[in-house]
N, C-alpha and C positions, 0 to 999 in steps of 0.2 A: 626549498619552496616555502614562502614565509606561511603563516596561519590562516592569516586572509586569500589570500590568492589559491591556496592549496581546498579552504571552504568551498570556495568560490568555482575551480576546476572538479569538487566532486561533485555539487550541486550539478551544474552541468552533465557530468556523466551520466546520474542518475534521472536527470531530466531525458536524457538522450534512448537510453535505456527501457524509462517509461514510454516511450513514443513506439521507438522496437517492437515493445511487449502489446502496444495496442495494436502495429496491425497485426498480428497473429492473431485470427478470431473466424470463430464458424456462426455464420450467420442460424437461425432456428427459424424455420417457415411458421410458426407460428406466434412467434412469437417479433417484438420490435428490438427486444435486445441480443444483439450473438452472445455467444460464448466469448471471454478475452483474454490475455494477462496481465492484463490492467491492474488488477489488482494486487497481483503477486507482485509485482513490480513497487507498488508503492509501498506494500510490505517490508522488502529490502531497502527502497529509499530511509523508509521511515529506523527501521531497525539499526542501519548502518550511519546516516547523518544524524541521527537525531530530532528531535519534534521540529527544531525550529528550520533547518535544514532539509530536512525531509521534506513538512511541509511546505517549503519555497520552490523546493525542486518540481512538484508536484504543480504549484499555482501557475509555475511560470510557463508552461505547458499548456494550460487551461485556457490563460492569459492570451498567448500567441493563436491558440486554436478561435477562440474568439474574438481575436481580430483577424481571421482569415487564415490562416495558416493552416495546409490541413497534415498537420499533425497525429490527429486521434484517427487510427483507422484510414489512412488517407482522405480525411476529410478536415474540414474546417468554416469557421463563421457561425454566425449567430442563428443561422436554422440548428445546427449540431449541438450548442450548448442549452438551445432554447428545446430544442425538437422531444422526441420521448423519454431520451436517456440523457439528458438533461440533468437528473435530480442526482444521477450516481455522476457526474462529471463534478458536479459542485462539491459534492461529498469526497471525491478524490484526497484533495490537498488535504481536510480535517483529517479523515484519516490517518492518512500517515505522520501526520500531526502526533493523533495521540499513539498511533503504535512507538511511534520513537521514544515519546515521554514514559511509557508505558516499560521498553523494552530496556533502558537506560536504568530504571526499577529494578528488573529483573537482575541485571547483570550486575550493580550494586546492592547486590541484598548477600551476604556470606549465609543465610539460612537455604536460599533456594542454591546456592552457589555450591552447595556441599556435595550433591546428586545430579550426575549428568541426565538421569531420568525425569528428577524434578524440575529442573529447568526444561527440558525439552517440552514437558507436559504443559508448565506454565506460558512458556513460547506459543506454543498452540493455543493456548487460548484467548494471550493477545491479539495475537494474529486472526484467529477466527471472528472471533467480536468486535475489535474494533479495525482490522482493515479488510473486513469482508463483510458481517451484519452490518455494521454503523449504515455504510454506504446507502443499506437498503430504505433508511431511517428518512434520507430525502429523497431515495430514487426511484422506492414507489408510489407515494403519494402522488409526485412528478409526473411518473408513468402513469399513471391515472387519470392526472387530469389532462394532459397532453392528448391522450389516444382516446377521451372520453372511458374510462372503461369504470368499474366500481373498486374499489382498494380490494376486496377477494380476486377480482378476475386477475388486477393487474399481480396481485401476489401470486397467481397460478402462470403468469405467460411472464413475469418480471422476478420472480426471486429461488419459487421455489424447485424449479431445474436446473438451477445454478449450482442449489450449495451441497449437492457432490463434491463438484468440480472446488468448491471455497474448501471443503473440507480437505481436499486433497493440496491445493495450492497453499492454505496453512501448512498441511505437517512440512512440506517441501522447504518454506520460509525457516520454521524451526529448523529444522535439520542443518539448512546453510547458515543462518543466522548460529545459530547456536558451535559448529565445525570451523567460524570462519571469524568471528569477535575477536576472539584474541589476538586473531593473526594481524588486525585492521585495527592498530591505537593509532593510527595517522586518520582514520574519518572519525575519530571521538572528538567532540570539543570540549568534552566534559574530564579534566587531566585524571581524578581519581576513577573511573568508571574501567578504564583498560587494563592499569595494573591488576584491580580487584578481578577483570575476567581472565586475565592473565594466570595469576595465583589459583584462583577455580580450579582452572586448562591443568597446570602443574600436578593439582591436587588429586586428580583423576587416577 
């Protein structure tokens, strides 16, 4: 399968996968946003295709949802990307934008590559921050103005019952992410980045 086409069919899977992972979700009676794995999802987009890959995989999901498609949680159209949660759908794509950019760091660095500890730690913190906080960076405000509510309230019924669950959906990402790199030079577009996690894997 040539480079292009082989991009092209992960993007996809990972587009497909993040759709999967959005309907699985428990709605919260008090709150507008459920629980999802929305996020974990764009974690491994991002981790495994890369920023620019990742991120597209992510958009074009977004894209189709808000032209009607309902995609996100069995839903779709511009009540869904306009409505409360909103702000964490736009935030999506950037995400795993930078986790890719982010994790592709990671994986080429021989200092953090030394200790499977270390990297797994530093894994997690990509993954926490920027494809779990970032999110919140547009999607409470969103939340906010959406549902009228004030930026406290909406951080009490929009972010802060969630990041249990973010904390746990990070270490989860490191763990595969981190178990599963080496195995996967065919979604690297980046040629030195897979030997270096490769040699890592060995060195363990």
């Amino acid at each position: 399968m040539s480079s292009p086409i082989r991009s092209i069919v992960y993007t996809a899977l990972f587009s497909a996968l993040f759709i999967v992972m959005s309907a699985i979700k428990l709605p919260l009676g008090f709150s507008p946003v459920p629980i999802t794995l929305q996020n974990l999802a764009l974690m491994l987009a991002g981790a495994f295709l890369g920023a620019r890959y990742g991120f597209l995989s992510i958009l074009f999901v977004c894209i189709l949802t808000t032209l009607g498609l309902p995609l996100l949680g069995g839903q779709g159209g511009l009540a869904v990307v306009f409505g409360p949660t909103g702000g964490f759908i736009w935030m999506f794509p950037l995400c795993a934008l930078v986790v890719g950019y982010f994790t592709r760091k990671v994986f080429a660095s021989p200092a953090i590559g030394r200790s499977k500890q270390l990297r797994l730690a530093v894994l997690f913190v990509v993954f926490m921050v920027f494809g779990s906080l970032l999110s919140y960076v547009g999607g409470v405000p969103w939340l906010a103005h959406a549902a009228n509510l004030s930026i406290g309230k909406a951080m009490t019924v929009g972010m802060f019952p969630f990041l249990p669950g973010d904390l746990i959906k990070s270490v989860v990402a490191a763990i595969v992410t981190s178990a599963l790199y080496a195995y996967m030079p065919s979604l690297h577009s980046t040629r030195s980045v897979a030997p270096a996690a490769q040699a890592n894997h060995k060195a363990r």
